[in-house]
N, C-alpha and C positions, 0 to 999 in steps of 0.2 A: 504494500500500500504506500500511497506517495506520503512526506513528510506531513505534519499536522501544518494548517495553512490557515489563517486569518483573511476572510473573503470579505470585501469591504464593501458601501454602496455602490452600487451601479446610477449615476445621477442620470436623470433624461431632461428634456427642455418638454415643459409642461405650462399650462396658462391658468389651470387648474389650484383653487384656493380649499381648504379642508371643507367651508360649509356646501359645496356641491356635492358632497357625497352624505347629507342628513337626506332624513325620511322620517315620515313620522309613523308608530309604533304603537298600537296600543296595547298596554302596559299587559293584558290578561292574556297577551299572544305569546310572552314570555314565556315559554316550557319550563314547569317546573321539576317536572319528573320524566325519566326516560317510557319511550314508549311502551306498553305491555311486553311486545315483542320486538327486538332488535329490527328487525328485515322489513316491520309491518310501519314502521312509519312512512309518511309521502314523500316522493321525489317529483321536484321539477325539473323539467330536462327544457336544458335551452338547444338551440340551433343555431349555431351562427353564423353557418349559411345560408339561413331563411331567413331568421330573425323570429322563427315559430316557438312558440310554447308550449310543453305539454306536461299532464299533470297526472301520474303516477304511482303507483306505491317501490319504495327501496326495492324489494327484491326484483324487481322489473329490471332493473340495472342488468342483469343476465344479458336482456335482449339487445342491450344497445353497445354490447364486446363482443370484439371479433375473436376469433381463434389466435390470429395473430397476433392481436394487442396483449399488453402486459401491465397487469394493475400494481403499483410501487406505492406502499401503503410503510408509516412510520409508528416502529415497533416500541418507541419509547414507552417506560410503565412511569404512572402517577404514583409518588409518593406518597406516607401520610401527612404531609408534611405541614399541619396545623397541629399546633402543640401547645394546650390548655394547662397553664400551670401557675405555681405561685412564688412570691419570691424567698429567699431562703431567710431573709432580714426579719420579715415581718408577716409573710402571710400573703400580702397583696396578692389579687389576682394577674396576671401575664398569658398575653398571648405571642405566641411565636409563628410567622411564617417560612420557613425558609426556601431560600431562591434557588442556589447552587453551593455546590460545594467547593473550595478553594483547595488549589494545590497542595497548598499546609495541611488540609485534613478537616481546616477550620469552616462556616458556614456563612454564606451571605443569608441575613435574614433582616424581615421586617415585623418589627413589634409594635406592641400597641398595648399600654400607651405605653411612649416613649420617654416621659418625665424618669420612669421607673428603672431603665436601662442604659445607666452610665454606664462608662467604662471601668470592671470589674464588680457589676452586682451580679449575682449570681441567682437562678431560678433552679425548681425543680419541679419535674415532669411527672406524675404517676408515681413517685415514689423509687421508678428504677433510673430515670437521665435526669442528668446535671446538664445544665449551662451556664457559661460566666463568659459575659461580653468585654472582647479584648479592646474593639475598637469601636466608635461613632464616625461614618462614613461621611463624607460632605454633603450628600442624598437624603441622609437622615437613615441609612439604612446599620444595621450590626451587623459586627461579625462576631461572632460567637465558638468557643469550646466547646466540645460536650464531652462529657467522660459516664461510663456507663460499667457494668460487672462482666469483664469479657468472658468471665467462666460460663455466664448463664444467656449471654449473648455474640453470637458471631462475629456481627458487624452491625454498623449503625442503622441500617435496614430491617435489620429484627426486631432492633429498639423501636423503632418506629410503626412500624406495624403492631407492635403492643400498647404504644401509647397514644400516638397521632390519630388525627382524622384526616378526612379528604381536606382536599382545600379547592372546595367548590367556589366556583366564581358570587360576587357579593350580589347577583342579581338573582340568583336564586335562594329564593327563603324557607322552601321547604326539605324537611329534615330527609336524607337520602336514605332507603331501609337494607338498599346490598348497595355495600359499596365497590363491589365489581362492575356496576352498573355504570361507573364513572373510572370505564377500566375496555381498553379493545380485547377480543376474544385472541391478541396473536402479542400483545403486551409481554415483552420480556425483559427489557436495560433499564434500571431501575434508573430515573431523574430526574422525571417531570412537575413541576409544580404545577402542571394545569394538561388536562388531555387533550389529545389530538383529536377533536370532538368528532371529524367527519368518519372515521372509523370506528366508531360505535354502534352505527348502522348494521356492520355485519356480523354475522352468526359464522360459524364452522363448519356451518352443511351449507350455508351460500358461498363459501370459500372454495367448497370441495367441489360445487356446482360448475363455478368458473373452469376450475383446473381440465374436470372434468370434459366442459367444451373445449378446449385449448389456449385459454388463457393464461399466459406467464403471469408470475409470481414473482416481487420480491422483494425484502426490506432492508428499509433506510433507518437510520435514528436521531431523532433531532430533539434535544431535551428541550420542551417546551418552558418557558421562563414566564414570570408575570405581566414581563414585557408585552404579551400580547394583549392584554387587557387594559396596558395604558393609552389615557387617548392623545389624541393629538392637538396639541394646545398651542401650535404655529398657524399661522395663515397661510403661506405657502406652504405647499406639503413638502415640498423638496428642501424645507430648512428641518423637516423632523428629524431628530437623533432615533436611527433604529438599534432597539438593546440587542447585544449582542445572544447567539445559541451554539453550545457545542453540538457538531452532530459528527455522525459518521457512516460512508459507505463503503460495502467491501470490493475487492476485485472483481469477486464472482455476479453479485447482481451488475454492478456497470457493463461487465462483459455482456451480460443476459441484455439488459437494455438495449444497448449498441447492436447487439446480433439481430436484436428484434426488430428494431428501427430501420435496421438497415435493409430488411428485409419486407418493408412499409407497411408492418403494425405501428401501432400507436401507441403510447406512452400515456396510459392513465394515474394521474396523480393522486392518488386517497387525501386531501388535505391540503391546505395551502402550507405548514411544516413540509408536507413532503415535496413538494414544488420549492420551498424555498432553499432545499436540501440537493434538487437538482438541478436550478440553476446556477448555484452557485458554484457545480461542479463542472459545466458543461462550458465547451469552446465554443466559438462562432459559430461552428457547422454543428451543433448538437451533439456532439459526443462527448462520456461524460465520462471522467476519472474517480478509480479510488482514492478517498481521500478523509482525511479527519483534521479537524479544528472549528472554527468559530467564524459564525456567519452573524454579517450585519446588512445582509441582503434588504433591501426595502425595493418591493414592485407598484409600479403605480403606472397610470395610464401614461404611453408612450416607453412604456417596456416593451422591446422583441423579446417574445419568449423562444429560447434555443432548446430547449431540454423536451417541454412536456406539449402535447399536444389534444390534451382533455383533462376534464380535473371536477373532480367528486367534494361537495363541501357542504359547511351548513350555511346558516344564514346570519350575517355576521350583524353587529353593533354600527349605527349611525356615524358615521366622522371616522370611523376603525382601519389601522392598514390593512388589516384581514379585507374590506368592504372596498377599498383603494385593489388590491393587488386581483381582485376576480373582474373591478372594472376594468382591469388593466387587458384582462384576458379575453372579457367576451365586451368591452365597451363600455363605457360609464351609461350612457342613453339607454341601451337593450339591458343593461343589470339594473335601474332605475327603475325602468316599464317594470321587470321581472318583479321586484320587490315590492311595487307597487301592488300587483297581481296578487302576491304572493300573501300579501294583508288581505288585500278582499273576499281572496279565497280563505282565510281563516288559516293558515299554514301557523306552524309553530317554530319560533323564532330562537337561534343561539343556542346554548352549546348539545340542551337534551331535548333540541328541537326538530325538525323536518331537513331534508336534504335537497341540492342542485345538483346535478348532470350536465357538465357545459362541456358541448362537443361541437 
């Protein structure tokens, strides 16, 4: 695999100001819960060859892969990574989010409240994790120690799964009852502070469906950061700072890719994570490298996309780069109409909400 590489913006010449990408939302379209069934939520499928709409259930997605194409879906797992605790001093209550983990071992995290987490107070978690905040970042964010009983724990994943919760996005208020559910069926690199929401959609028998017709297979990993859920609070979009995500691909899927492409299947993206994992890796002509390190990729209207050539997603946040990067794909105008459609029709919005198909 090639060296780890820090992938930086790609700028484009845009006239385009953040409030052309609001829409207005009403509040109860919000999803608060995943659907009954994974496969059974609805899909819109755009055209953008037509500019046609059509209006579907997820498992339908079957119909609209070829043999040839290859779905490239990002295997990153959601941590528990909320951590309800108190402080060692006095009791107080503390909440911890954490972001990523640093080189050191040590933890980027956001607490709350912050009055409480100078440098060197210390909290505890459940009774089995410690943390003691090393530093106050200029963001306002911690970093943090944790030290834990390695006899009765592995690694800090184990902790965590014992004491954390999910760390569901703050737009959702109702309590989750399986938290697999906020979890893909193919979920394996433990890092994500937030899930790769469009692959929630699928089940294991709609996976085996695909293979079955001759649809390639394969995964990417891009630790999804909270970065994705901050908004964007420039005017121009091309002055937004986009946060950085470690990810990584192997030899073996880019080869599959490239073989397949080359061979004029199409390149279906499970997510804009996964799109953003392979543009960053791909050359001018679309071929794409093994590669690991940290992407600050930002896509917005007047992006070529070289990598991917359809792309599977939900339905993102008003002003959001997620909502920027799918205009980028299918047009600001025709994602506009769609979303517009997409309200009337009573669709369900954001992370545990309804899916697109933009081919």
């Amino acid at each position: 695999m090639d060296e780890e590489k820090n992938i930086v913006n790609e700028r484009v010449a845009t006239p385009l100001v953040t409030h052309d990408f609001f829409y207005d939302l009403p509040e109860e379209l919000i999803a608060q819960t995943p659907a009954e069934k994974r496969d059974q939520s609805r899909l819109m499928v755009l055209h953008r060859d037509s500019g046609r709409i059509e209006h579907r259930i997820f498992h339908d997605v079957v119909e609209y892969l070829r043999p040839e194409d290859m779905l490239v879906v990002n295997s990153s797992k959601v941590i528990p990574a909320r951590l309800l605790g108190v402080s060692e001093k006095n009791g107080a209550p503390m909440e911890l989010l954490l972001l990523k983990m640093l080189p050191s071992g040590e933890w980027e995290t956001l607490v709350r409240p912050g009055k409480r987490a100078k440098e060197g107070a210390r909290f505890v978690f459940g009774e089995v994790l410690r943390a003691e905040v090393t530093a106050v970042l200029p963001d306002g964010n911690r970093t943090v120690r944790f030290t834990y009983d390695t006899n009765a724990y592995r690694n800090i994943y184990e902790v965590l799964n014992a004491v954390g919760n999910m760390p569901l996005p703050p737009y959702i208020k109702t309590r989750l009852e399986d938290k697999n559910r906020y979890q893909t069926v193919y979920a394996k690199e433990e890092g994500s502070a937030a899930a790769p929401t469009a692959g929630l959609h699928f089940t294991q028998e709609l996976l085996a469906e695909l293979r079955q017709k001759g649809v390639g297979y394969g995964e990417v990993t891009l630790h999804v950061g909270l970065g994705t859920f901050r908004p964007v609070k420039v005017e121009r979009i091309e002055d937004h700072l986009m946060h950085a995500e470690h990810f990584c691909i192997t030899p073996e899927v880019a080869d599959e890719i490239n073989r397949r492409r080359a061979a004029g299947g199409r390149i279906v993206s499970v997510g804009t994570t996964t799109c953003r994992v392979l543009e960053s890796v791909s050359d001018e002509n679309g071929v794409v490298r093994p590669m690991s390190g940290n992407t600050q990729i930002f896509i917005y209207p007047g992006y070529r996309f070289k990598a991917i050539d359809a792309l599977i997603t939900n339905f993102h946040l008003p002003e959001s780069t997620l909502l920027m990067l799918v205009s980028a794909l299918a047009g600001k105008d025709f994602i506009m109409r769609a979303y517009k459609e997409a309200v009337d029709e009573r669709y369900r919005f954001f992370s545990f909400g309804d899916a697109m198909l933009i081919e």
